[in-house]
ZAVEX-663152 format. One line per field, with one value per residue (C-alpha): residue number from 0; x, y, z. Coordinates in Angstrom, 3 decimals, decimal comma, padded with zeros to 6 digits. Last residue first. Layout:
<pts>
pos: (NUM_...)
X: (X_...)
Y: (Y_...)
Z: (Z_...)
</pts>
This chain:
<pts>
pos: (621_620_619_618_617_616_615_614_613_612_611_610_609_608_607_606_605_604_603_602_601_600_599_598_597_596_595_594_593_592_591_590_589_588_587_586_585_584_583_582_581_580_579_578_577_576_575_574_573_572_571_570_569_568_567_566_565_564_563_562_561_560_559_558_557_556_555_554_553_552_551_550_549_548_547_546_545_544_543_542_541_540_539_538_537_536_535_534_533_532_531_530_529_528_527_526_525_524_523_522_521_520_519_518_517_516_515_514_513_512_511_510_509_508_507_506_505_504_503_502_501_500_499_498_497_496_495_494_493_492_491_490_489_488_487_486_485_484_483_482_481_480_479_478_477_476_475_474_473_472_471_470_469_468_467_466_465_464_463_462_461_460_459_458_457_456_455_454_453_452_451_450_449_448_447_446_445_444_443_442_441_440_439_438_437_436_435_434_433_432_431_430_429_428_427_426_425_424_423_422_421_420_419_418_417_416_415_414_413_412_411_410_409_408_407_406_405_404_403_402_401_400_399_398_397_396_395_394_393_392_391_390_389_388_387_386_385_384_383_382_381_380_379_378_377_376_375_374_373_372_371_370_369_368_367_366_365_364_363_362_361_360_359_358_357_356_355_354_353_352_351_350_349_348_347_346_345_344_343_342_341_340_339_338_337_336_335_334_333_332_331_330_329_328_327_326_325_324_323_322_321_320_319_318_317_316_315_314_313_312_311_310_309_308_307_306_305_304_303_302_301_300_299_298_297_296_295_294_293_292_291_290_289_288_287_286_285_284_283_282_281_280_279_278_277_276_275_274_273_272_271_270_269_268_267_266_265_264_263_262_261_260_259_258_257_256_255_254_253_252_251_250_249_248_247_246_245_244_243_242_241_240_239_238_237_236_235_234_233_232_231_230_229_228_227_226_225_224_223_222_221_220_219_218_217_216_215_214_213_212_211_210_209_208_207_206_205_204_203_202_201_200_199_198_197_196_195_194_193_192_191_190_189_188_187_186_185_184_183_182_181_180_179_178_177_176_175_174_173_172_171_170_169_168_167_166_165_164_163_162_161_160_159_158_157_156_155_154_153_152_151_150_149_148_147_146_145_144_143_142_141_140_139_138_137_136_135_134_133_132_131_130_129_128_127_126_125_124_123_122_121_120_119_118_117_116_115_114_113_112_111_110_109_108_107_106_105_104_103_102_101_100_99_98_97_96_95_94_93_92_91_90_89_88_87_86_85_84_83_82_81_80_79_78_77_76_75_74_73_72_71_70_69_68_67_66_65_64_63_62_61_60_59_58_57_56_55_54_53_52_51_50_49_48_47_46_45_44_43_42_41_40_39_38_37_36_35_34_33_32_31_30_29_28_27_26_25_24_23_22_21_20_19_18_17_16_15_14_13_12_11_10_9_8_7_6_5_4_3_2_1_0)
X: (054,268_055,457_052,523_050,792_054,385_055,556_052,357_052,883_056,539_055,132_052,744_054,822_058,194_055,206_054,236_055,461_055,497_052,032_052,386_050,177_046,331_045,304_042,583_042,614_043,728_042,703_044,992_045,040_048,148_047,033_044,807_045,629_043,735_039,615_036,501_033,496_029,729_026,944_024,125_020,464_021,947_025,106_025,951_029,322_031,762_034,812_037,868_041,119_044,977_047,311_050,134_049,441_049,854_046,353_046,695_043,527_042,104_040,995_039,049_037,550_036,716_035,788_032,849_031,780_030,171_028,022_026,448_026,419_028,920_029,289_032,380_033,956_036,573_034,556_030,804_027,785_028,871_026,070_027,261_026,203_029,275_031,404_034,170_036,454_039,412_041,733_038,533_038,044_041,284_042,437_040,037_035,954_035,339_032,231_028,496_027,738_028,611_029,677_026,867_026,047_022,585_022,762_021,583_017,939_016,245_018,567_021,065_024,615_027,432_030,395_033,547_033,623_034,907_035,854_039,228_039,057_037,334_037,074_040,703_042,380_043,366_046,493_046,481_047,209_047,849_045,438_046,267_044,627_046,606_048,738_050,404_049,672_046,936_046,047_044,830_042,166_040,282_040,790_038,709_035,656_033,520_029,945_027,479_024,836_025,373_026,315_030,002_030,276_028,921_028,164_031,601_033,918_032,220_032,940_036,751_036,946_036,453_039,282_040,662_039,394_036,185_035,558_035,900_033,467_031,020_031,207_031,005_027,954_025,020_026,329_026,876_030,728_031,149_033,541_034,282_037,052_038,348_037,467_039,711_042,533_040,996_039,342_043,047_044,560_042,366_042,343_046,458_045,706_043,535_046,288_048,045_051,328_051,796_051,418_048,291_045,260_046,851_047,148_043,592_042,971_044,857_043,310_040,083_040,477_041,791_038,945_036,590_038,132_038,221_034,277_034,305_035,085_035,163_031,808_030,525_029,998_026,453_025,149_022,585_021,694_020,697_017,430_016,836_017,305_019,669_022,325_019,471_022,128_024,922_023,527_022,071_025,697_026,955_024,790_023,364_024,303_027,508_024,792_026,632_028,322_030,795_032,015_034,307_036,208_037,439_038,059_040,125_042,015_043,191_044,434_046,439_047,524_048,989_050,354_052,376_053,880_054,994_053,842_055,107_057,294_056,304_053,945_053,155_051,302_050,113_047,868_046,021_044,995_044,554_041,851_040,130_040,154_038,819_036,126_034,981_034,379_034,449_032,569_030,157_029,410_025,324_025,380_022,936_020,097_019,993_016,395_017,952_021,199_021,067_024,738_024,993_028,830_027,654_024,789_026,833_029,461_032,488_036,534_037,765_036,488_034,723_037,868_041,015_041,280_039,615_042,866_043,333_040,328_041,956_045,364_043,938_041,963_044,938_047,935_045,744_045,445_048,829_049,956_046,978_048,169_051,733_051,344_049,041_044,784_043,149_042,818_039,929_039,971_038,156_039,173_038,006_039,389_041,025_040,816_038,288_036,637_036,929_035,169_037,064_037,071_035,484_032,312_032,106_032,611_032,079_029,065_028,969_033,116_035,126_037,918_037,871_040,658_039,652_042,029_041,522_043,822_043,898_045,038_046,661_047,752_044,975_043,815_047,206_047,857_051,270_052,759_050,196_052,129_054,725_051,773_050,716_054,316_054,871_051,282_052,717_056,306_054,705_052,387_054,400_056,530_054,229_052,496_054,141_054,553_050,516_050,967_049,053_048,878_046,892_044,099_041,845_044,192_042,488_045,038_045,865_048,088_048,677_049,658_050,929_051,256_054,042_055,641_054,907_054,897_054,705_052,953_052,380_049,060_048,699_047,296_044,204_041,310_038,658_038,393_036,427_035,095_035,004_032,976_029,928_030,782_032,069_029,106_027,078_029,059_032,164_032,821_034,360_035,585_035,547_037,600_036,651_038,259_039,412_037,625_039,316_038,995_040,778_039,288_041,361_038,996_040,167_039,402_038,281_040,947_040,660_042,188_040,620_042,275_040,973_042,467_040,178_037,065_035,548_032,992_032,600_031,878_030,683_030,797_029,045_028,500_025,398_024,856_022,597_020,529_017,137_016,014_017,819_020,636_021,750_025,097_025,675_025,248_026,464_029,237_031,149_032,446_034,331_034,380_036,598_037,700_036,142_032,139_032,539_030,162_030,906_029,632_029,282_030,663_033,574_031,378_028,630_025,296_023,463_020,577_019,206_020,006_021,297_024,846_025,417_023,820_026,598_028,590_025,956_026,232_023,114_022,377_020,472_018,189_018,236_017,158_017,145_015,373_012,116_009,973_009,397_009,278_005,679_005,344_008,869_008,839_010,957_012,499_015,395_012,933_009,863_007,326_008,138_005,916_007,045_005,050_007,711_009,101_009,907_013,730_012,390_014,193_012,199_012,608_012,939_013,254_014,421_014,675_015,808_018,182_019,988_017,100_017,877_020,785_018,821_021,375_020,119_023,403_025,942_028,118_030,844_028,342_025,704_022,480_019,610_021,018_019,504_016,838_015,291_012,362_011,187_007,478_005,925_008,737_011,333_013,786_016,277_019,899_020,402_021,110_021,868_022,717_023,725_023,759_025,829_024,329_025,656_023,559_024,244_027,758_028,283_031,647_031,369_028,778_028,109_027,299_026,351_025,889_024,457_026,363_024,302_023,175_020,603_019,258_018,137_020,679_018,771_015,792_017,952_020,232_023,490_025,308_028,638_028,666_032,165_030,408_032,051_031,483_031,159_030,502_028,501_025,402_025,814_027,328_026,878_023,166_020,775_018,163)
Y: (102,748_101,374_099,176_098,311_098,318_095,816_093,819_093,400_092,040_089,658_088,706_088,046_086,398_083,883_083,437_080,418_081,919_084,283_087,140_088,071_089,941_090,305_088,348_089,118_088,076_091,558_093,316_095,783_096,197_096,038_097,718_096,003_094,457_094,463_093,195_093,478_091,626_092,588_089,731_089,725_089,013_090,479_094,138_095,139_096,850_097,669_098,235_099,232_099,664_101,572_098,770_099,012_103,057_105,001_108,222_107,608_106,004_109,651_110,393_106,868_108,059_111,348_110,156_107,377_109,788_111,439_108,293_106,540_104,898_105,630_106,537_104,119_103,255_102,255_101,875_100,098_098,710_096,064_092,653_091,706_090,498_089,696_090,949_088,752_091,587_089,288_089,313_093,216_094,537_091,653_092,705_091,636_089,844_090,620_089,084_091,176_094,677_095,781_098,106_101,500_102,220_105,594_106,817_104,740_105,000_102,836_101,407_102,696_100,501_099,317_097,534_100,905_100,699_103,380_102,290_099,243_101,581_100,784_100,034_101,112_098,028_096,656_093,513_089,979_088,208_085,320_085,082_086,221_085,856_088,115_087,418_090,373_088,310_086,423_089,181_089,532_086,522_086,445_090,052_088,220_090,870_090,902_090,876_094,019_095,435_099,102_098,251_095,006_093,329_095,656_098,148_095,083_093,977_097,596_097,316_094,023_096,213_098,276_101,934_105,418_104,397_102,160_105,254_107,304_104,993_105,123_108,958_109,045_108,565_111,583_113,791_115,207_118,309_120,968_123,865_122,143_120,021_117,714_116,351_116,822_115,961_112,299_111,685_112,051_110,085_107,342_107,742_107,321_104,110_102,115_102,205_100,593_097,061_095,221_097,186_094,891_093,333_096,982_097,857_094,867_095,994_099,260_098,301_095,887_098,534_100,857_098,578_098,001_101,900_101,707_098,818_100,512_104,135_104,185_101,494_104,831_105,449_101,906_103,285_105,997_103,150_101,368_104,581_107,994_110,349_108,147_107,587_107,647_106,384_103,230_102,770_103,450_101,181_098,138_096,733_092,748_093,099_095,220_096,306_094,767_092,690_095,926_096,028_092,914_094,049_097,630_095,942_093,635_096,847_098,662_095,360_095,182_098,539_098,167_095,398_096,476_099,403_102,959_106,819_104,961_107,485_104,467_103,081_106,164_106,866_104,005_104,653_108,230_106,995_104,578_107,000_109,388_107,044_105,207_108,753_110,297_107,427_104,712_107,888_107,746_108,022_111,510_112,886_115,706_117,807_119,503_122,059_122,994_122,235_121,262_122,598_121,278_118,323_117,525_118,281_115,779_115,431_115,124_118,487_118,930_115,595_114,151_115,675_118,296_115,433_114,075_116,846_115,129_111,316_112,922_115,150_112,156_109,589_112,270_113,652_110,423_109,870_112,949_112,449_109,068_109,973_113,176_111,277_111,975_114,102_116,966_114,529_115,224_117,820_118,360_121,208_120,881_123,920_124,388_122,370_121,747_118,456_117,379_115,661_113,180_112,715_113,232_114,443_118,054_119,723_120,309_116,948_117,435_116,016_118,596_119,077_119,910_122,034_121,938_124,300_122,986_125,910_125,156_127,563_127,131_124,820_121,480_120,691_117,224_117,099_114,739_112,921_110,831_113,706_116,500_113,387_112,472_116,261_116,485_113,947_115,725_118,693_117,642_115,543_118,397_120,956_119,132_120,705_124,295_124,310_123,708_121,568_121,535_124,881_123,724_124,495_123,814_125,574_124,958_125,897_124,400_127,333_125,129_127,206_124,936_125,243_122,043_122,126_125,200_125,526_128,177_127,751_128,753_129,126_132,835_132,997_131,837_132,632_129,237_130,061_127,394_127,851_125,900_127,619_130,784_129,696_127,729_131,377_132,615_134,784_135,061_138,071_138,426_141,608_141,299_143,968_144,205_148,283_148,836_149,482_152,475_151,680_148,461_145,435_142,221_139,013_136,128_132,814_130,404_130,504_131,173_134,154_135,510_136,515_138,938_142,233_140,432_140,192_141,773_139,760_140,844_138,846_139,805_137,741_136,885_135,999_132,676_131,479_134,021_133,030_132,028_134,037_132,872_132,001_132,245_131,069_126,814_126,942_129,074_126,636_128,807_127,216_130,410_130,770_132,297_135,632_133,917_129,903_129,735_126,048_125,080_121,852_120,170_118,712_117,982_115,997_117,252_115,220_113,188_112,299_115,427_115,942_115,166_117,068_119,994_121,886_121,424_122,624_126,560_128,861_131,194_134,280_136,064_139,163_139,696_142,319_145,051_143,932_145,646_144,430_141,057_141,805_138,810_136,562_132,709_131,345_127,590_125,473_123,790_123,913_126,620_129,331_132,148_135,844_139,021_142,226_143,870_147,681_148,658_151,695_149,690_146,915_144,048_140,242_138,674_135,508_135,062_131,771_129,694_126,367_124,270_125,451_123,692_120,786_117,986_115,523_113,386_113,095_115,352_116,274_118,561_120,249_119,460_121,407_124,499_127,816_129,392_132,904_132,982_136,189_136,502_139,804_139,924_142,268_142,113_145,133_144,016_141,813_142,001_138,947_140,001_137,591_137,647_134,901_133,047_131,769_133,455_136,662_137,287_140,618_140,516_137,737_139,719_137,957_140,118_139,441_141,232_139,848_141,413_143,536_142,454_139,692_142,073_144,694_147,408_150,596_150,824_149,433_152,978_153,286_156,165_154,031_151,902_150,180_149,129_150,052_147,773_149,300_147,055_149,768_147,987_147,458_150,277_151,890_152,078_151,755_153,983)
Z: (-073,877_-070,590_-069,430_-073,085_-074,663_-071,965_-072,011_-075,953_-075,767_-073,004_-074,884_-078,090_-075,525_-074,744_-071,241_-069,232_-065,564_-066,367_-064,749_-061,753_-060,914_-057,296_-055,616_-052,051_-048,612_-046,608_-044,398_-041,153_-039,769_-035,638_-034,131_-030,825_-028,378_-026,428_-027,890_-025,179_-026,194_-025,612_-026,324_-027,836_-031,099_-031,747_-029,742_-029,813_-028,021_-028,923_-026,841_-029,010_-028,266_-030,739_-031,249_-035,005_-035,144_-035,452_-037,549_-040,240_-037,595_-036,046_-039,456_-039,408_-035,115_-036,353_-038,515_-035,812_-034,141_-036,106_-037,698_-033,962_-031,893_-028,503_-027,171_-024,643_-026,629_-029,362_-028,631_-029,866_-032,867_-033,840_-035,039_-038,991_-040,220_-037,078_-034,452_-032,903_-032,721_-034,955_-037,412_-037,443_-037,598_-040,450_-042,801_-043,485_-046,422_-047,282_-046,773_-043,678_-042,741_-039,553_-037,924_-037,192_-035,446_-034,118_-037,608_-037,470_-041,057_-042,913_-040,402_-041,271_-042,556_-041,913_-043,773_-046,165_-050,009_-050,839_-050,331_-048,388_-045,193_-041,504_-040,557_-043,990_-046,358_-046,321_-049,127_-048,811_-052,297_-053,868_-057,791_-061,263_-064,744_-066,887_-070,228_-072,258_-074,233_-071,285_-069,373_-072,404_-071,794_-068,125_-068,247_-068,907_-070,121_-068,955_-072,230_-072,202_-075,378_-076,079_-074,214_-074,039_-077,335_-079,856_-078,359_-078,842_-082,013_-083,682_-082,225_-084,505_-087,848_-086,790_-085,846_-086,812_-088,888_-085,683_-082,870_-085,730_-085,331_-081,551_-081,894_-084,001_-081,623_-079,538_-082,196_-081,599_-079,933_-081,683_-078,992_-076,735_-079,395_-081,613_-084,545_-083,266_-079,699_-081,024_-082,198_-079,424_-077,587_-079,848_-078,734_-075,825_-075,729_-077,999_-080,932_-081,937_-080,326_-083,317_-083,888_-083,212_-080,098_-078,987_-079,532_-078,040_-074,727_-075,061_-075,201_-072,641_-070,096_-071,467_-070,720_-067,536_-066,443_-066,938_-065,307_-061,873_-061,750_-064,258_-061,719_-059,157_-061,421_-060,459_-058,192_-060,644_-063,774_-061,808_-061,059_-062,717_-063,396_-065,224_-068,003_-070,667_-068,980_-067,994_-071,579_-072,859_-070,188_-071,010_-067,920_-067,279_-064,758_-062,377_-059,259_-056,337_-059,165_-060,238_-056,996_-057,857_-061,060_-059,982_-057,156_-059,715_-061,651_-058,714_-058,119_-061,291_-060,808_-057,555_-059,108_-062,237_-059,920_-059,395_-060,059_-063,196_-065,939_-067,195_-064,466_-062,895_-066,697_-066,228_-063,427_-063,732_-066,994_-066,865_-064,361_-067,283_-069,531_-067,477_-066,290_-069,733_-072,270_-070,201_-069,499_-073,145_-073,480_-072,949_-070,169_-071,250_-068,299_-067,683_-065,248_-065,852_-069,357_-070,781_-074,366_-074,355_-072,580_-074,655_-077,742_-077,480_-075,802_-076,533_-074,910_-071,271_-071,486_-071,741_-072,296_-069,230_-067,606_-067,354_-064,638_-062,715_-062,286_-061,556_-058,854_-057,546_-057,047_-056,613_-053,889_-051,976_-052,267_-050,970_-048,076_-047,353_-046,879_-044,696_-042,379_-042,764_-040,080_-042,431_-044,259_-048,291_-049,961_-053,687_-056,264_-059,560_-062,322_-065,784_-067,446_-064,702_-062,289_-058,970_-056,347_-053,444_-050,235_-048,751_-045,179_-045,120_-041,740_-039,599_-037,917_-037,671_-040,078_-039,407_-043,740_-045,696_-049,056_-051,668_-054,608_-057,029_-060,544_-064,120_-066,518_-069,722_-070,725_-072,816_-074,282_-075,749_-076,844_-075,037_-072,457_-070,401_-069,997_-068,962_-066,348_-065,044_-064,660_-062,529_-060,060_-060,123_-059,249_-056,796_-054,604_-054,400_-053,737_-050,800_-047,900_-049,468_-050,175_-046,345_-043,337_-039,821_-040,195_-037,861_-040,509_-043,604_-046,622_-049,334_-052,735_-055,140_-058,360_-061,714_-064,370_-067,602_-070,255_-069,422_-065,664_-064,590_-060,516_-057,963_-054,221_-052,097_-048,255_-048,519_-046,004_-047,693_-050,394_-052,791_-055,830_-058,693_-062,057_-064,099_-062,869_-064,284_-067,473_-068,109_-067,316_-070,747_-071,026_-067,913_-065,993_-062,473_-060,303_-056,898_-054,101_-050,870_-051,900_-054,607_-058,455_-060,315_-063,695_-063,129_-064,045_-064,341_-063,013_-064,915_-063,637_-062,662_-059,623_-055,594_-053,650_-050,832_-047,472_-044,892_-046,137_-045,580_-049,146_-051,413_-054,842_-057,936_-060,917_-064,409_-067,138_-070,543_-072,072_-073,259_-070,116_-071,071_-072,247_-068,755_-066,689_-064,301_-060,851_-058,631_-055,237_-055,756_-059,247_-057,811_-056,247_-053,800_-050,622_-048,594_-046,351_-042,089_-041,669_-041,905_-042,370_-045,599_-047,543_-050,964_-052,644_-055,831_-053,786_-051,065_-052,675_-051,959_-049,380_-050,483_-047,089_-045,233_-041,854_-041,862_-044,859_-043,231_-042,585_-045,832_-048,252_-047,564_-047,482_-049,924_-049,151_-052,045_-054,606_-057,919_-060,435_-062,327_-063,406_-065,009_-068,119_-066,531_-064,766_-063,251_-062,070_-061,994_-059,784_-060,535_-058,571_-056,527_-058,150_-059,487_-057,219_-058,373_-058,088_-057,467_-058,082_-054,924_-055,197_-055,636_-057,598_-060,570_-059,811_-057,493_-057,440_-054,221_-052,797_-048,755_-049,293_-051,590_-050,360_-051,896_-054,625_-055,267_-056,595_-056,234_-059,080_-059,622_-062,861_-060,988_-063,880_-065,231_-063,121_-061,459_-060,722_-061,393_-060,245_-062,518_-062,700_-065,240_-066,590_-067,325_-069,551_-071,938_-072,811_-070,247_-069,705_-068,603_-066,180_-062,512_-060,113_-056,937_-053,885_-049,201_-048,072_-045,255_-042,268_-039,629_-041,328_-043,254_-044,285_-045,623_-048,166_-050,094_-053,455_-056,444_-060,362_-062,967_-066,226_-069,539_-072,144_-075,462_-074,205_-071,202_-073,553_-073,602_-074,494_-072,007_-069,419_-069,815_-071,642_-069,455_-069,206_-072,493_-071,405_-068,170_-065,007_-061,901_-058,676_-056,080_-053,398_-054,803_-058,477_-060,092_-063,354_-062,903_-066,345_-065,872)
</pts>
């Protein structure tokens, strides 16, 4: 009999009565259940129930890897205490058949399944291949729930196209934040929010935050944008940050025109103590209408605004690319035997492209910062392989040698598009450029028209120029390093040594320590770099063994919330560090100082033409 409530969520089905004999589970929607209330032992108890299967074996899947990750992160792993039961709630045999896989006997019977999920965040610090925090999930019982729901919610084989309605039980003080929508019941529960979906995709790609209220609302040409934050020690607003926000996401909708890939788009920000059992990776992961970032709480005002305006703007232009402009293995994205696309340098090197690019443009950055930006991307693709084509790279992203150079998509993938762009100005008198191919790709795209995968390039030539064709043969498909001097010129540019802040431990993402492999309380200052201006004033060395810091000893889980504590370090802050080099310990005692790095940075060219300089202007400005 087909129930008309799932657990003591009731969810009313427009066929009320049907039974499972009637609505096989392919014309009926999948419910689904997470109990936020009745947290055991940090685990949140979840309910998948489909309609009436057909077949003898039912397969129950939970992702392997999802889009925007380009990682294997089998969330699976997170699962116990599985079951699949009948409709006399009797257990059904089951076969696990890998990670992410159960195999369920006697299909025609079964009803639905149950299991425990565990969170990601708390074992981050234990795990080799830790999940990625923004793609993760986090359980702290009465206080949030950071839901990405790949990790929570599972699907049938067979049914990933069948829409879906998920309920969620929740302590009576907590608030969700998404862009999923909210279903009105004519009967609704008390601490009960129903969601729909129109297809599992949907599900996944949109993400919950449950937390107190500390949310703000803004429209930015047509948009609603909801901010909201999980602050632990409450230090920190939605109200704080608005302003930084709105203008930053203003810039962006002005950069853009009239590209619009949503009405509505959702910031879930998740600040992290950096605790062992906290978040520790750092950044953001995009959907099509809403991004989840964790940052470090312990970060100044300043630094986190700008911090946020870096990553949010990088994953709302992905609101234009792959969210609009992408082929068909992205919009037929298989959870668990992905197929990759080939044009990463499109759907990261893009995006970051313009989360750089528009910041000069609408006058957020100067002429400086943004060659400078550009110079560090430069100089950071030199640690991985100059001589791999991209679309090769991209391809077989998954899997080694290609995975370890996955985080070059940041880095020369926003240089290929910088020299794209500047020779698709060149090529235009100034007229066309990288956004405006985007443009185009979207009017003739879209959200639900993916391109062929082997076709787009093609299509990228039959839109522009004979000479873009040779661009994409050479550095882009081929496997030729691009000497970025050769374009610079063009626009009048050139390279020059500049000093630089950096953070105390970190350059960006770029760290100036490192972490013994295989031994965790062995951190160490890395060798063959140029170390910054806190480290060499101190007397410290490549390759010398950080045994304490102020007296507290240094190890993996240690040194987290020191970099989180540095975050609010003054220059006169005093310092003792002791380190080990050799067979000798050796005490470093002074000031923190500024901390800088002399660096390569990229300058105008004295004697440039009035042509290149009339062409960098319209490449910079627009």
């Amino acid at each position: 009999m087909r129930k008309i409530c799932l657990l003591a969520i009731t969810v009313l089905l427009a066929s009320c009565g049907a039974t499972k004999n009637v609505l096989t589970a392919d014309k009926t929607p999948v419910l689904a259940a997470l109990d936020l209330k009745n947290v055991v032992d940090d685990k949140v108890a979840v309910t998948v129930d489909a309609g009436a299967f057909t077949t003898e074996e039912v397969s129950f899947f939970i992702p392997k890897t999802v889009p925007g990750t380009y990682s294997t992160d089998n969330y699976g792993q997170y699962i116990e205490g599985f079951k699949a039961l009948d409709y006399e709630g009797k257990e059904l045999e089951f076969s696990k058949t890998d990670e992410n896989t159960w195999k369920i006997s006697n299909g025609k019977s079964l009803d639905k399944v149950t299991y425990l999920v565990n969170d990601t965040y708390d074992t981050e610090g234990e795990v080799k291949d830790k999940v990625f925090s923004p793609s993760g999930t986090n359980i702290i019982a009465g206080k949030t729930f950071m839901l990405n729901l790949h990790g929570f919610v599972g699907y049938f084989g067979g049914l990933k196209e069948v829409p879906y309605e998920l309920s969620v039980s929740r302590p009576d003080a907590l608030k969700p934040t998404t862009s999923l929508t909210l279903k009105q019941l004519e009967s609704p529960v008390a601490n009960v929010d129903v969601f729909t979906a129109d297809r599992y995709f949907d599900v996944i790609d949109n993400p919950i935050l449950y937390a107190k209220p500390n949310t703000e609302t803004f429209e930015i040409n047509g948009i609603t944008v909801t901010l909201s934050v999980f602050s632990p020690s409450g230090i920190y607003s939605a109200l704080s940050l608005k302003d930084r926000m709105e203008k930053m996401m203003g810039a962006q909708k002005t950069f853009l025109g009239d590209i619009n890939g949503t009405k509505v788009y959702n910031i879930l920000l998740y600040l992290s103590t950096m605790e062992a059992d906290d978040a520790s990776g750092f950044g953001a992961l995009e959907h099509h209408t809403s991004t989840v970032v964790v940052l470090p709480e312990a970060m100044p005002k300043d630094g986190l605004e700008q911090a946020m305006v870096d990553v949010v703007s990088h994953e709302f232009f992905h609101i234009v690319t792959p969210l609009s402009v992408h082929s068909k293995e992205v919009q037929y994205f298989d959870f668990n035997d992905p197929k990759m696309s080939q044009h990463l340098w499109m759907y990261e090197g893009t995006t970051e492209y313009f989360a750089n690019l528009f910041q000069i443009q609408q006058g957020l950055i100067d002429e400086g910062e943004f060659y400078q930006r550009m110079m560090d991307k430069i100089n950071n693709a030199k640690s991985y392989d100059d001589a791999m084509s991209f679309t090769e790279m991209s391809k077989n992203i998954l899997v080694e040698p290609y995975k370890k150079n996955y985080a070059n998509v940041y880095e020369k993938g926003t240089l290929i598009n910088m020299v794209l762009d500047i020779t698709l100005r060149q090529l235009s008198n100034g007229e066309k450029g990288v956004l405006w191919l985007m443009k185009e790709l979207t009017e003739k795209y879209g959200n639900n028209t993916p391109f062929e995968d082997d076709e787009l390039i093609d299509e990228i030539v039959s839109m522009t120029y004979p000479e873009i064709r040779d661009f994409f043969d050479t550095y882009v498909i081929g496997d030729t390093p691009i000497d970025y001097n050769e374009y610079l010129v063009k626009v009048g540019l050139k390279a020059d040594m500049v000093e630089q802040e950096t953070g105390y431990f970190l350059d960006g993402e770029n760290p100036f320590i490192d972490v013994q492999q295989g031994d965790e309380n062995v951190v160490f200052i890395r060798k063959g770099i140029q170390l910054n201006s806190f480290f060499t004033d101190l007397g410290a060395q490549g390759g010398d063994v950080i045994k304490s810091i102020n007296d507290t000893a240094v190890s993996l889980k240690s040194i987290r919330p020191i970099i989180g504590q540095s975050f609010g370090w003054s220059p006169d802050t005093d310092i003792k560090m002791t380190v080990e080099r050799g067979d000798e310990e050796i005490e470093l005692e002074g000031k923190v100082g500024s901390p800088i790095l002399n660096i390569e940075t990229i300058t105008p060219v004295e004697d440039a033409s009035a042509e290149t300089k009339k062409l960098r202007e319209v490449w910079l400005k627009g």
